[in-house]
Backbone and ligand atoms as CSV (ligand in chain L), in Angstrom:
chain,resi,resn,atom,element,x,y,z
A,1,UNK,N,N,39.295,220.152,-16.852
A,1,UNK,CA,C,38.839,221.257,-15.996
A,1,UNK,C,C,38.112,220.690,-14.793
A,2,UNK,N,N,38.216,221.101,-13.697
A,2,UNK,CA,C,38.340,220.701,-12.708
A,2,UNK,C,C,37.446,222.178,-11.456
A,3,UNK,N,N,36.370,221.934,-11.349
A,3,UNK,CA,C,35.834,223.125,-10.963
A,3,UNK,C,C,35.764,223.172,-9.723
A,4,UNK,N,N,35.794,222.177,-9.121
A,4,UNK,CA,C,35.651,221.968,-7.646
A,4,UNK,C,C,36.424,221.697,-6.572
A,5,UNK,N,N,37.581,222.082,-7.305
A,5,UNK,CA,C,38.539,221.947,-5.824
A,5,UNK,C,C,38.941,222.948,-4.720
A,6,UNK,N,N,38.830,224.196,-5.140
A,6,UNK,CA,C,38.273,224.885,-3.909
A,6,UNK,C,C,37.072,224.428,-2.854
A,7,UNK,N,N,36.437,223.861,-3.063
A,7,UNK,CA,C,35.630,223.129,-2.107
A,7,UNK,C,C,35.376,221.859,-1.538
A,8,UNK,N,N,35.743,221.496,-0.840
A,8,UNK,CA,C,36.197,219.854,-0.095
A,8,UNK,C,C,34.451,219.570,0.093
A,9,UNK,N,N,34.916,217.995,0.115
A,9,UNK,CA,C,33.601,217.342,0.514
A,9,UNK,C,C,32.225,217.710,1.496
A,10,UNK,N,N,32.954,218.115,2.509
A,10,UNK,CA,C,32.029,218.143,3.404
A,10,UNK,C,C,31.232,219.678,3.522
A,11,UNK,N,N,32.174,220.726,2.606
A,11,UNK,CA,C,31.880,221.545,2.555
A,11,UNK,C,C,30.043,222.111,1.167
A,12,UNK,N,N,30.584,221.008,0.381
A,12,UNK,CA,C,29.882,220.513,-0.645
A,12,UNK,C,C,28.719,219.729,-0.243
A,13,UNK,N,N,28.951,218.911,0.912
A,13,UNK,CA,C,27.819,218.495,1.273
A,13,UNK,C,C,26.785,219.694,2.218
A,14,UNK,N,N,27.369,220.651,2.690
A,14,UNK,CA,C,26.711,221.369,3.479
A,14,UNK,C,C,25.652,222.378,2.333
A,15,UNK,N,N,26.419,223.327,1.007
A,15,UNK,CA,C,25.502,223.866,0.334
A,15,UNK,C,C,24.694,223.119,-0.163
A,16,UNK,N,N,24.851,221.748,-0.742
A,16,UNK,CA,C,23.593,220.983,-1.013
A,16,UNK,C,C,22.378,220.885,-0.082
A,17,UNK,N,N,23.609,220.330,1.176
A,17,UNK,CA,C,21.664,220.592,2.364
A,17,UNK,C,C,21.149,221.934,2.217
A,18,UNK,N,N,21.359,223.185,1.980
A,18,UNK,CA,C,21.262,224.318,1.755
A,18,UNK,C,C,20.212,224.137,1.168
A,19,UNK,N,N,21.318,223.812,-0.786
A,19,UNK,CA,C,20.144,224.253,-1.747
A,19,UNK,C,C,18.895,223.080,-1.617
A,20,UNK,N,N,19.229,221.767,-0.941
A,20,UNK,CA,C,17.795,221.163,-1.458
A,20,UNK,C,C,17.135,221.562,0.126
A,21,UNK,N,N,17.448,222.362,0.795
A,21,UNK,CA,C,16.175,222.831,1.433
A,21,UNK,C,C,15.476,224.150,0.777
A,22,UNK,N,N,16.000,224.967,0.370
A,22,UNK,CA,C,15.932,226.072,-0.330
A,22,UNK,C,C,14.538,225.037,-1.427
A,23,UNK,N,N,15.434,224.340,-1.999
A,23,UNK,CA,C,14.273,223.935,-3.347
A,23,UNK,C,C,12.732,223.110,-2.740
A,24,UNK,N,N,13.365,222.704,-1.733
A,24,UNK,CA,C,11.641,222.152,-1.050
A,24,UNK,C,C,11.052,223.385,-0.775
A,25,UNK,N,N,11.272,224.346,-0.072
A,25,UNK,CA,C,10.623,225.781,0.499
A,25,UNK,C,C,9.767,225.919,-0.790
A,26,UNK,N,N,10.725,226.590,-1.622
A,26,UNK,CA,C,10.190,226.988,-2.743
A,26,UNK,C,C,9.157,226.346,-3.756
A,27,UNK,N,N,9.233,225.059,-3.728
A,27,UNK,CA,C,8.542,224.306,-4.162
A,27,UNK,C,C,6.971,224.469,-3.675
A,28,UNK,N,N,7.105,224.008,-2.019
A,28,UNK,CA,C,6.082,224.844,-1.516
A,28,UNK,C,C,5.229,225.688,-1.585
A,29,UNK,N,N,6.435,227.014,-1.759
A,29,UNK,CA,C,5.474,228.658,-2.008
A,29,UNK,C,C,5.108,228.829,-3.314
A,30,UNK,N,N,5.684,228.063,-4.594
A,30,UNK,CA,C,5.226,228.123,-5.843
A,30,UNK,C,C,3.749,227.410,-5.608
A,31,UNK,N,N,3.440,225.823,-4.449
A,31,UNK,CA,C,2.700,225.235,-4.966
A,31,UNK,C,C,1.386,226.426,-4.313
A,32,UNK,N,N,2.225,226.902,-3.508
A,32,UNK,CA,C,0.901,227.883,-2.816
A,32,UNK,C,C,0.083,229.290,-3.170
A,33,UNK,N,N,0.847,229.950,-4.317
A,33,UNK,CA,C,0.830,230.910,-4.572
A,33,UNK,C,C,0.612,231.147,-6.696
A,34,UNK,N,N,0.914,229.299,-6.902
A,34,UNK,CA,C,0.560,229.578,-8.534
A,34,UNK,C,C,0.416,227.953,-8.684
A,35,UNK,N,N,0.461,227.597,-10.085
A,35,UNK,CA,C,0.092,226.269,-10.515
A,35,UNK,C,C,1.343,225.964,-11.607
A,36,UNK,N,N,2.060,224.441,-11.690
A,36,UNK,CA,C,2.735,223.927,-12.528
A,36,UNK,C,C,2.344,223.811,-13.863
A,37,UNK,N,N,2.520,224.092,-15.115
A,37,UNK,CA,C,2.442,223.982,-16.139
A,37,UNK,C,C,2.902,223.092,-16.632
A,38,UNK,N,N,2.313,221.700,-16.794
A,38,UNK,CA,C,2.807,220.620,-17.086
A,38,UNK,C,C,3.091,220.255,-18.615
A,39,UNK,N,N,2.816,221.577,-19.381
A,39,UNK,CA,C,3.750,220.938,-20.995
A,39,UNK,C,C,4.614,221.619,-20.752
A,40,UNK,N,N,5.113,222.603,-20.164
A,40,UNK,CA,C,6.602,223.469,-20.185
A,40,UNK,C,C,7.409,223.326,-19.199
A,41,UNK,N,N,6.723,222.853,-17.915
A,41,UNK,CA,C,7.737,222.787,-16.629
A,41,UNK,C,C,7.383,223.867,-15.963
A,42,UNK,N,N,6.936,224.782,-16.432
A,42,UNK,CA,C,7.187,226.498,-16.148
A,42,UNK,C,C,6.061,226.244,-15.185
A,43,UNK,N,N,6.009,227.397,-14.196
A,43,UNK,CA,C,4.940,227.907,-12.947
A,43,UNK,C,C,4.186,229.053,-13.581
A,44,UNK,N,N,2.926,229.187,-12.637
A,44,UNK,CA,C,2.049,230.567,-13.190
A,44,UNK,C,C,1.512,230.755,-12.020
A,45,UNK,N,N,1.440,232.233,-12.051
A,45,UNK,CA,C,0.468,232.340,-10.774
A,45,UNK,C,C,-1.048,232.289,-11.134
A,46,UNK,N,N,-1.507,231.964,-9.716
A,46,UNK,CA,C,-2.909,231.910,-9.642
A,46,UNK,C,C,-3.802,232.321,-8.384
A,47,UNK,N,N,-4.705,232.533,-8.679
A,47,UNK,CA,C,-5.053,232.948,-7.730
A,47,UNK,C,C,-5.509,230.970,-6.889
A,48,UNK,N,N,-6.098,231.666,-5.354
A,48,UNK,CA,C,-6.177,230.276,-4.557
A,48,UNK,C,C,-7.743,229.784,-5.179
A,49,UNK,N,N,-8.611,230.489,-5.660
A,49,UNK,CA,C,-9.616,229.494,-6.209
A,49,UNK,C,C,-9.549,228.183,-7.013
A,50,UNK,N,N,-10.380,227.565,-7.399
A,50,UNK,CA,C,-10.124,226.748,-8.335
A,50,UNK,C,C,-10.748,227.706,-9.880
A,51,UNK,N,N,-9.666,226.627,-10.746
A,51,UNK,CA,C,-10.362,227.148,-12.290
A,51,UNK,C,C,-11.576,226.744,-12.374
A,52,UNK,N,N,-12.421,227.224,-13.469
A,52,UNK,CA,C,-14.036,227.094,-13.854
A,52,UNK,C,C,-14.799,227.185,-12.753
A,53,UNK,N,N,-14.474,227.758,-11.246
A,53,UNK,CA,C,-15.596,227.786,-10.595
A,53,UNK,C,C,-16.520,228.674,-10.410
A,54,UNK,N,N,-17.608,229.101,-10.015
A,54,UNK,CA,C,-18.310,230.461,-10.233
A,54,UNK,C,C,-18.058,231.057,-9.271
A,55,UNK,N,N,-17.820,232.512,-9.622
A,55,UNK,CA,C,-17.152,233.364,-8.738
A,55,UNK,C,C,-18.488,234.912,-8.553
A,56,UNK,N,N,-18.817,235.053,-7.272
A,56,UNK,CA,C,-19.366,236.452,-7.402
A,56,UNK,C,C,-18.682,237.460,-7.590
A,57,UNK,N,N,-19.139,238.589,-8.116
A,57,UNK,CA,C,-18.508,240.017,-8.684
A,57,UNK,C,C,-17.285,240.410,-7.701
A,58,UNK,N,N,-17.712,240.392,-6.265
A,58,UNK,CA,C,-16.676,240.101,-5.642
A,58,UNK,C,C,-15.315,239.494,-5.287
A,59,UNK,N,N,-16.100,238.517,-4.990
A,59,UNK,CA,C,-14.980,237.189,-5.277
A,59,UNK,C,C,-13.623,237.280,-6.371
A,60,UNK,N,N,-14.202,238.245,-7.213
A,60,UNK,CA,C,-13.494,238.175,-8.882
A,60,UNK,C,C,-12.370,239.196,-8.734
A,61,UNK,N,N,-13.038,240.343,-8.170
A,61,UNK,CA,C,-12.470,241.589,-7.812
A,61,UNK,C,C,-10.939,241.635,-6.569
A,62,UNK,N,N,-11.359,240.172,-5.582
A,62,UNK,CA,C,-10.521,240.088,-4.756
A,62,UNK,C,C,-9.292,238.638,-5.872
A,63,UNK,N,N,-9.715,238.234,-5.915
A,63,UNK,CA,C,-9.287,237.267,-7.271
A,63,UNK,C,C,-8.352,238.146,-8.364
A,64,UNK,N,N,-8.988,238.846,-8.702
A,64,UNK,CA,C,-7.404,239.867,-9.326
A,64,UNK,C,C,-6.605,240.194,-8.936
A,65,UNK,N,N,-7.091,240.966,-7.680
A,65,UNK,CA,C,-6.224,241.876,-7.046
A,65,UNK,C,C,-5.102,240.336,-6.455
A,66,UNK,N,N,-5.327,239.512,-6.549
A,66,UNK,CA,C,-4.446,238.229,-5.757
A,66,UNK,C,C,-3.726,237.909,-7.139
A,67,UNK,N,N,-4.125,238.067,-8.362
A,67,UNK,CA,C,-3.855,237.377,-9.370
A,67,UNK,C,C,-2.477,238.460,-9.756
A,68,UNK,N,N,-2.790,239.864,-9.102
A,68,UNK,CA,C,-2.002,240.992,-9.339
A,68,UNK,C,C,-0.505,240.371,-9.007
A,69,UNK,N,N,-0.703,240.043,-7.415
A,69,UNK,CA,C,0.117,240.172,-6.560
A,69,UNK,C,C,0.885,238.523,-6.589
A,70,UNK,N,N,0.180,237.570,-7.174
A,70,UNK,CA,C,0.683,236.563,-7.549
A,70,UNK,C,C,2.091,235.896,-8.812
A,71,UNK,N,N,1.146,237.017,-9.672
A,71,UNK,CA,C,2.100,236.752,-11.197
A,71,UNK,C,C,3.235,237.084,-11.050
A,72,UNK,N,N,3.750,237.967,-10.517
A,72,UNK,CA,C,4.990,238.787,-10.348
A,72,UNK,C,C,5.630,237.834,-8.884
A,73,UNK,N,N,5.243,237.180,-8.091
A,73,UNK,CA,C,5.603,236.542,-6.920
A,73,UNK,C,C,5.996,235.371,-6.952
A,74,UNK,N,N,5.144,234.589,-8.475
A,74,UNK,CA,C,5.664,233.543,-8.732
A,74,UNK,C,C,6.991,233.318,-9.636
A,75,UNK,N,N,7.115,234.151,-10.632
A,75,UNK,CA,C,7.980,234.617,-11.728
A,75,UNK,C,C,9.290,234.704,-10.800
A,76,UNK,N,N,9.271,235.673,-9.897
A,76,UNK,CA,C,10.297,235.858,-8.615
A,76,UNK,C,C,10.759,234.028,-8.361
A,77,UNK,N,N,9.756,233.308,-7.764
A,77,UNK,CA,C,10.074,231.817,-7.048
A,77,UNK,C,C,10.416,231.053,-8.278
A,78,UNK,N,N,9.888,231.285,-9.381
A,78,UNK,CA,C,10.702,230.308,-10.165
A,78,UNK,C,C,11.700,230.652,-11.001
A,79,UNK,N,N,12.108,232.111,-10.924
A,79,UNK,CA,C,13.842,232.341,-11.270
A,79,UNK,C,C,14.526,231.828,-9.861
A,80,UNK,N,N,14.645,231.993,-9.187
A,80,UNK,CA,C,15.299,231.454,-8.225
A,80,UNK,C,C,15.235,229.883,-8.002
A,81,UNK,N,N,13.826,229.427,-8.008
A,81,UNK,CA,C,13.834,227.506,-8.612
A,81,UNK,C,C,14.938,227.307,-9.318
A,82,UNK,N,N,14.728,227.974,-10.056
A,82,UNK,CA,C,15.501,227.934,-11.595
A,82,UNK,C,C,17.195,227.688,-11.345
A,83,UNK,N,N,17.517,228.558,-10.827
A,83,UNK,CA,C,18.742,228.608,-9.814
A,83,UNK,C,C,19.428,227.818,-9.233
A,84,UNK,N,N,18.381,227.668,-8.485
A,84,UNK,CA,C,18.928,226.372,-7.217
A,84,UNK,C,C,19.065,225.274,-7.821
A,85,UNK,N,N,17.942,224.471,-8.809
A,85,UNK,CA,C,18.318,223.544,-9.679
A,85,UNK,C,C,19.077,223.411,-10.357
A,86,UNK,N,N,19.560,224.590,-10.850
A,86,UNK,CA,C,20.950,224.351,-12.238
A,86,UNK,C,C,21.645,224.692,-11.079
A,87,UNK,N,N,21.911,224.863,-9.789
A,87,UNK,CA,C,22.984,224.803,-9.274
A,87,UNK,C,C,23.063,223.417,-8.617
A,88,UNK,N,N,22.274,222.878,-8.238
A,88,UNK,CA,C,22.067,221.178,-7.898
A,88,UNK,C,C,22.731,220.030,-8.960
A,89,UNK,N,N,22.260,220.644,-10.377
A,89,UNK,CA,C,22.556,219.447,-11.763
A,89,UNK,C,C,24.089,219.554,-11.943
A,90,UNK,N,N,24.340,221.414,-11.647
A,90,UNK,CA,C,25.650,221.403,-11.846
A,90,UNK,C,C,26.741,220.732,-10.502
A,91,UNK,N,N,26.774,220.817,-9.248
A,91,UNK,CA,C,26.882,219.415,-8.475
A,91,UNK,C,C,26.760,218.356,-9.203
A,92,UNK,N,N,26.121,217.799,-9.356
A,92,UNK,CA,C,25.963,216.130,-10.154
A,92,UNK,C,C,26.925,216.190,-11.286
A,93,UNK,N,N,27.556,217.149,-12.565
A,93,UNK,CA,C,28.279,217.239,-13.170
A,93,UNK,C,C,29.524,217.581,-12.815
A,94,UNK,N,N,29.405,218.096,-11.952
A,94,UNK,CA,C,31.079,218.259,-11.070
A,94,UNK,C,C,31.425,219.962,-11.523
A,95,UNK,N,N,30.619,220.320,-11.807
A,95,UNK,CA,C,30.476,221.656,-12.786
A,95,UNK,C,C,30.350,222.960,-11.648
A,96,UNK,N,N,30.093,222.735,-10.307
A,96,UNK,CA,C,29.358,223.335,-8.994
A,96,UNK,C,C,30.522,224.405,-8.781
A,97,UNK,N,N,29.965,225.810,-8.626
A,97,UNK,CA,C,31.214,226.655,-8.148
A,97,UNK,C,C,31.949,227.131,-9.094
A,98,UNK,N,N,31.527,227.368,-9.944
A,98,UNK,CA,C,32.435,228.081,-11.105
A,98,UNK,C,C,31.448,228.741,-11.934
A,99,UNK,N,N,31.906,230.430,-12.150
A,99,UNK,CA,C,31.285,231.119,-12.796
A,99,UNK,C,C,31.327,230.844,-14.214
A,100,UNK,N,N,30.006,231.429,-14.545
A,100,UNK,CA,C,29.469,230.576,-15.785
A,100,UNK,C,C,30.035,231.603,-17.139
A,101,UNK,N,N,30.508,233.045,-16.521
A,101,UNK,CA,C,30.913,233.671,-17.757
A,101,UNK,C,C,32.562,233.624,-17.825
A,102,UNK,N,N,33.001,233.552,-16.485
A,102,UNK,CA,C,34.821,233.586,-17.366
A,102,UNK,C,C,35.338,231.917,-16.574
A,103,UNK,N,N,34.404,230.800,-15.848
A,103,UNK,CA,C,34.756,229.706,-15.549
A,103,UNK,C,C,36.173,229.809,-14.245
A,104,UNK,N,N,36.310,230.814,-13.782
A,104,UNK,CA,C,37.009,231.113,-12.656
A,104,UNK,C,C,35.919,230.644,-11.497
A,105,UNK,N,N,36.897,229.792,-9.935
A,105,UNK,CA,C,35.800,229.564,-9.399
A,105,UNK,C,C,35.465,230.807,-8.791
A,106,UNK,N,N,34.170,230.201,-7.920
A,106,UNK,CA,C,33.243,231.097,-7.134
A,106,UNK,C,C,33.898,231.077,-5.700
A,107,UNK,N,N,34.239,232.309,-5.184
A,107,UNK,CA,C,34.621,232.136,-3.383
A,107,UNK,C,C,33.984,231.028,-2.703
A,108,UNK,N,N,34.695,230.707,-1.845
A,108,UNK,CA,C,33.338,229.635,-0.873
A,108,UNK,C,C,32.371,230.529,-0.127
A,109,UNK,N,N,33.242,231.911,0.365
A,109,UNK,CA,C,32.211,232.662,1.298
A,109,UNK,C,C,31.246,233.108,0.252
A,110,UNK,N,N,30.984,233.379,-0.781
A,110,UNK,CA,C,30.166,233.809,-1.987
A,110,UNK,C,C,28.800,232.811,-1.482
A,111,UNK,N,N,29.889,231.475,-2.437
A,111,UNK,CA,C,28.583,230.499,-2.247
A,111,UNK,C,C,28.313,229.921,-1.360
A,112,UNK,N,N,28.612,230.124,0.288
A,112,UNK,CA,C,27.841,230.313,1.432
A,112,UNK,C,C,26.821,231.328,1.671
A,113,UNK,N,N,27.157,231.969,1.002
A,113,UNK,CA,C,25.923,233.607,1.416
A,113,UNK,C,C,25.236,233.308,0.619
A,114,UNK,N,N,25.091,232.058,-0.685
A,114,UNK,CA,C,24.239,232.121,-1.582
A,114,UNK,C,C,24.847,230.497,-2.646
A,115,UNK,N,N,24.258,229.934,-2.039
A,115,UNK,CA,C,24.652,228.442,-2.431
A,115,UNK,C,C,24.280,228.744,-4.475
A,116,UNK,N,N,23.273,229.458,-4.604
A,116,UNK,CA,C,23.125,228.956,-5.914
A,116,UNK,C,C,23.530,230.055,-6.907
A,117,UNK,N,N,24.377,230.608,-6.518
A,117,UNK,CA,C,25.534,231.786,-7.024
A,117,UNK,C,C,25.640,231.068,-8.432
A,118,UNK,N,N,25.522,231.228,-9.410
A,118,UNK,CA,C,26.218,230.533,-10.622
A,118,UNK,C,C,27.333,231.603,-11.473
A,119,UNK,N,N,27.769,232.861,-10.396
A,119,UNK,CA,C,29.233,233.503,-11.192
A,119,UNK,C,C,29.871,234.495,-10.297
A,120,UNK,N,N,30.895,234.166,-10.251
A,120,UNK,CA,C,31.715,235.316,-9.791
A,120,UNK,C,C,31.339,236.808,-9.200
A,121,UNK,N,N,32.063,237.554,-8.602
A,121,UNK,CA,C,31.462,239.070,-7.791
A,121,UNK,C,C,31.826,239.723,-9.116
A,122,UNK,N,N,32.766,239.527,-9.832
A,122,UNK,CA,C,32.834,240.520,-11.329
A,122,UNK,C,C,31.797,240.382,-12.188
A,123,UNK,N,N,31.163,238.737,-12.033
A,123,UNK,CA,C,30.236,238.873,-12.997
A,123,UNK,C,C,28.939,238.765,-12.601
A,124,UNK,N,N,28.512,239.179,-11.439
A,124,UNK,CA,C,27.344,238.717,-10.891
A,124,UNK,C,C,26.050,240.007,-11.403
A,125,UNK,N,N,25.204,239.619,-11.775
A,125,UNK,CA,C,24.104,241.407,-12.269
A,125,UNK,C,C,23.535,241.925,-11.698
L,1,ZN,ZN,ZN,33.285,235.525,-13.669
């Protein structure tokens, strides 16, 4: 099986510059907006204080309301991390461009509008 021949080299080289700019961005706004969880891999949001520091009643109050708007913002950046990377590994496996539920490839215009497409317009959710 052979997943990648709808897409020639150079074309392959272009969604990669894509996705690994996509994955630096993101990398970025995760590092800005939550913290790495270094036994799982996984991201969390946080607010921009540091942990254990003392916070006035205030401080705490604006600190939630960030912590609100964080959790759900980061969860967002690292399904899409999530994405772009298994669409990167799958490149390196030769696996790139082929939907993951019936293994038919992916259009090229698809995965131009969206380099880290991992299925088909029938199977996309
Ligand atoms: Zn499909």
């Amino acid at each position: 099986m052979s997943g990648m021949t709808h897409i020639n080299r150079e074309e392959l080289n272009e969604l990669r510059a894509q996705l690994d700019a996509e994955l630096a961005s993101l990398e970025e706004e995760l590092a800005s907006h939550g913290r790495a969880v270094p036994e799982s891999g996984d991201w969390q949001g946080t607010t921009g204080g540091l942990v254990g520091e003392e916070a006035d009643p205030n401080d705490a109050a604006d600190q939630m309301e960030e912590l609100a708007t964080n959790v759900p913002l980061v969860e967002e950046l690292e399904k899409r991390y999530k994405d772009v990377a298994k669409a990167l590994q799958n490149m390196e496996k030769g696996t790139y461009g082929v939907c993951e539920e019936c293994e038919e490839p992916i259009p090229l215009k698809r995965l131009q509008a969206n380099p880290a497409a991992h299925t088909c317009v029938t199977h996309s959710k």
